[in-house]
N, C-alpha and C positions, 0 to 999 in steps of 0.2 A: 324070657331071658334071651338076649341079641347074642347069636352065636357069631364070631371074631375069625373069620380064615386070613392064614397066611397067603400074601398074594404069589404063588407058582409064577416063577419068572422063565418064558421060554428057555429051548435050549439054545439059542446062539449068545441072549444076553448072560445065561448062566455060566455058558465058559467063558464068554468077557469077563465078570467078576471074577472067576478060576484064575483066569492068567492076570489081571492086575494084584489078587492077593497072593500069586505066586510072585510078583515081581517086588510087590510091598514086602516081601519075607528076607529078599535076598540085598543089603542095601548098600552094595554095588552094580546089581543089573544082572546080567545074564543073556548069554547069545541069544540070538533070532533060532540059531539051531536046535539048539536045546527045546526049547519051547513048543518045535516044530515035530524036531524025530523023537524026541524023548517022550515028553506028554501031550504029545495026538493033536496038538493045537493050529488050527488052518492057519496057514499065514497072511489069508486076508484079513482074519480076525486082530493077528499083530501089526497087520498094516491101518486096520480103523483106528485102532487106541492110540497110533501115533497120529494118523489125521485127525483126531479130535482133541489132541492136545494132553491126553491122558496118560503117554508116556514118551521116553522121547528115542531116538535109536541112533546111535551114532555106529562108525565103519573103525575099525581099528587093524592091526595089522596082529596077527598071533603067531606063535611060532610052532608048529608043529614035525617034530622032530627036526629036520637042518632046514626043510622049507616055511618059508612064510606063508600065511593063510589068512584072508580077510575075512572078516567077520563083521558081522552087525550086533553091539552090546545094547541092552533095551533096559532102562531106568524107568518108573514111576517118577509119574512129575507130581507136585500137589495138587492137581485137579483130580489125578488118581484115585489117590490118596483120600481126597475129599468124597469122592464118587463111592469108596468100599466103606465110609462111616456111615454113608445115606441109606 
């Protein structure tokens, strides 16, 4: 009988996966902050998914209480998308 192991994906491709199905959840995107202070996520990790095309980050301006606050909003592109059915 051929015994079947699931392949164990390191830990840096495994919180890649984390944070494109946290960003597939949300589908309007969600800050770079968020991702960063909130759920523990390196920000070089959200800077590769956008170099490789996996999600995209755009700058917006927010308003936090009377001052304005920039921000980086981060979208799943469909290469993503494509990467978390694989």
């Amino acid at each position: 009988m051929t015994t079947i192991r699931k392949r164990r994906l390191a830990p840096q491709p495994r919180r890649t996966l984390e944070l494109l199905e946290l960003l597939a959840s949300n589908p309007h995107g969600a800050t770079e902050a968020l991702f960063v202070r909130a759920h523990g996520f390196d920000s070089d990790i959200v800077g590769s998914l956008v170099r490789a095309g996996l999600a995209t980050a755009e700058r917006e301006i927010m308003k936090a209480g009377a001052k304005p606050v920039e921000v980086v909003r981060l979208q799943i592109t469909a290469a993503g998308r494509k990467a978390i059915e694989e």
